[in-house]
C-alpha positions in Angstrom: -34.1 1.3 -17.5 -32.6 -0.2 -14.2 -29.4 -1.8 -13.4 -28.7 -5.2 -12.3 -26.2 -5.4 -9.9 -23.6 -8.3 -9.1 -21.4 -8.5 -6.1 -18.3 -10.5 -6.5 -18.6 -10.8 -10.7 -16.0 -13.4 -12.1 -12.5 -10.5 -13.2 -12.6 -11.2 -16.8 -10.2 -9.1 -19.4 -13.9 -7.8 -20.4 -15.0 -6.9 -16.6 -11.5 -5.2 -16.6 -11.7 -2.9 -19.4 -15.5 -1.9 -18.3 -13.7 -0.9 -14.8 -11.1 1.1 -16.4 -13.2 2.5 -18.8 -16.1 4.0 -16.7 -13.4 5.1 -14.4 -11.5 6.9 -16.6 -15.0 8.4 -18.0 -15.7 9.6 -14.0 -12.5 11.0 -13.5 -12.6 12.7 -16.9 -15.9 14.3 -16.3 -14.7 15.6 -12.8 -15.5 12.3 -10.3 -14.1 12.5 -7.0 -12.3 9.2 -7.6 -8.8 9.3 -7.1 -7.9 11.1 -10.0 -8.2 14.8 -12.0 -8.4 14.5 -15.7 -7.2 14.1 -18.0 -7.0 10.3 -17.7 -6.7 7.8 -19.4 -7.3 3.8 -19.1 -4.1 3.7 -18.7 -3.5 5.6 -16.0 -5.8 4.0 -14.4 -4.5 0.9 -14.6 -2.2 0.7 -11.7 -4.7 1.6 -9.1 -7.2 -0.6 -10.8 -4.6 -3.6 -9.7 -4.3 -2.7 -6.4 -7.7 -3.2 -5.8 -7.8 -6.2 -7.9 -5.1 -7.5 -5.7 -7.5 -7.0 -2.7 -10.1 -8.7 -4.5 -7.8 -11.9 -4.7 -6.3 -12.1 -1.7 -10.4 -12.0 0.0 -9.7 -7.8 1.6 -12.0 -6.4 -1.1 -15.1 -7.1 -2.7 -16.6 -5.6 -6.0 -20.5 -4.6 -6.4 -21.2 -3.8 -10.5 -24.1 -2.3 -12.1 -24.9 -3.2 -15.1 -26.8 -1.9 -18.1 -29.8 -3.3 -19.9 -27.2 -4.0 -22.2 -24.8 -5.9 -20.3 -22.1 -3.0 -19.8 -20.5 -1.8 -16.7 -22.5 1.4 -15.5 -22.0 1.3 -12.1 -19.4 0.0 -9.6 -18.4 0.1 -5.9 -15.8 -1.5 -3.6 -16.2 -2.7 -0.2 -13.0 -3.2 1.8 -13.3 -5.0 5.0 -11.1 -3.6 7.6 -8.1 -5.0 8.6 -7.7 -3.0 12.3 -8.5 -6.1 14.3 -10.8 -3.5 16.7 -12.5 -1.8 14.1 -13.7 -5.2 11.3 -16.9 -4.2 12.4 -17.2 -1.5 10.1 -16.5 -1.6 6.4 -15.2 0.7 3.9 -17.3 1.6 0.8 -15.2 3.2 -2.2 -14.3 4.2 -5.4 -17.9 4.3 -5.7 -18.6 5.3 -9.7 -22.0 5.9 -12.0 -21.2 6.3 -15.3 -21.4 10.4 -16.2 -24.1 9.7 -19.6 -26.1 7.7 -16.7 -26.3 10.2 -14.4 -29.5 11.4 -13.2 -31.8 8.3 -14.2 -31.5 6.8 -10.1 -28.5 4.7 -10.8 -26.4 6.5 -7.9 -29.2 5.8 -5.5 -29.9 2.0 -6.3 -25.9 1.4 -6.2 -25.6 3.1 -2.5 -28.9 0.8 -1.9 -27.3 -2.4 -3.5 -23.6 -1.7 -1.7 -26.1 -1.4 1.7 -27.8 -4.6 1.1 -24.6 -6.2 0.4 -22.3 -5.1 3.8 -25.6 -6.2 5.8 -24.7 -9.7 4.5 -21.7 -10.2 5.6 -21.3 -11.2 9.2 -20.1 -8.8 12.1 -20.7 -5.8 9.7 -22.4 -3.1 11.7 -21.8 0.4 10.0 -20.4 1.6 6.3 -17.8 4.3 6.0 -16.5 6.6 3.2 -15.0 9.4 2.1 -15.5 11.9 -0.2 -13.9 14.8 -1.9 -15.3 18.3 -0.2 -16.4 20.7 -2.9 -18.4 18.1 -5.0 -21.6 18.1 -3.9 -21.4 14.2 -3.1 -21.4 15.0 0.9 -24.8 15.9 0.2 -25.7 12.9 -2.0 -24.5 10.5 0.6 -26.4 12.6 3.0 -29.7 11.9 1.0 -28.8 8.2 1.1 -28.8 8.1 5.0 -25.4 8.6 5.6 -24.1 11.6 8.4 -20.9 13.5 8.2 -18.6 12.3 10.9 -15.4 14.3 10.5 -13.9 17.0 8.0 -10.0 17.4 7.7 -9.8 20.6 6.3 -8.0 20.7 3.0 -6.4 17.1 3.2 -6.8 16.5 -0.6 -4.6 18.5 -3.0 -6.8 18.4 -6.2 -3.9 21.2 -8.0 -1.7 24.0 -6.4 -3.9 26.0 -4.6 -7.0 24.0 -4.7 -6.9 21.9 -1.7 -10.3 20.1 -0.7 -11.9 18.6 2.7 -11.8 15.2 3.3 -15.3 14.4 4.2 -15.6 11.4 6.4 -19.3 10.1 6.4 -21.1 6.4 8.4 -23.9 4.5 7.5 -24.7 2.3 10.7 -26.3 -1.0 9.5 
């Protein structure tokens, strides 16, 4: 089974509650993305908004996966920088496979499907992230091309006393 990917999917109430439900199923199953369980939708919620918010006002734009079955497996955000010297560069994030569809590819085709999409869009030269040190995802990005261009030691407090790298990697286009 594949995915079928959609960048810039109309926000509907359903759309929403697939986003806040697969990422409240990656941060409860340990995802680097922005949170430590427990979650819940909920919690999620304000931080889903903000990016929403992005969406609207044109700063952001959202890549899905989607299941043979029509639900929300996958999902990505692509920010577009708003440094005037640096809009040559975009920022990939909040990058999400849902954890019972782990392991079948789906990582790989949405790292392929964000690339395809920031080589559309004009000007864009090179992807960036982050990721949380201590998660094994430095090394997935690594397997999808990407190199590790700066580590800031213990940046990211996950709980008292377990502080994590922030793990800066580019993908040039």
């Amino acid at each position: 089974m594949s995915l079928h990917f959609e960048l810039d999917p109309a926000v509907t109430p359903d759309l929403r509650d697939g986003l806040l439900a697969l990422w409240a199923d990656v941060s409860n199953a340990g995802g680097a993305v922005g949170f430590v369980p427990p979650v819940t939708p909920d919690d999620i919620r304000p931080e889903l908004l903000r990016h929403l918010t992005g969406i609207a006002e044109g700063r952001i734009r959202l890549l899905v996966g989607r299941d043979a079955e029509g639900a929300v497996a996958a999902t990505a955000f692509l920010a577009f920088n708003q440094h005037r010297l640096m809009r040559h560069h975009l920022w990939l994030y909040t990058v999400m496979v849902r954890p019972r569809q782990q392991g079948k590819g789906y990582g790989r085709a949405l790292m392929a499907a964000a690339e395809e999409a920031a080589r559309g869009f004009d000007g864009v030269e090179a992807l960036r992230l982050t990721c949380r040190g201590g998660t094994g995802a430095d090394a997935f990005y690594s397997a999808c091309g990407y190199k590790e261009v700066g580590r800031i030691p213990g940046a990211i407090r996950v709980s008292p006393g377990d502080d994590r790298d922030d793990v800066h990697m580019l993908l040039p286009l």
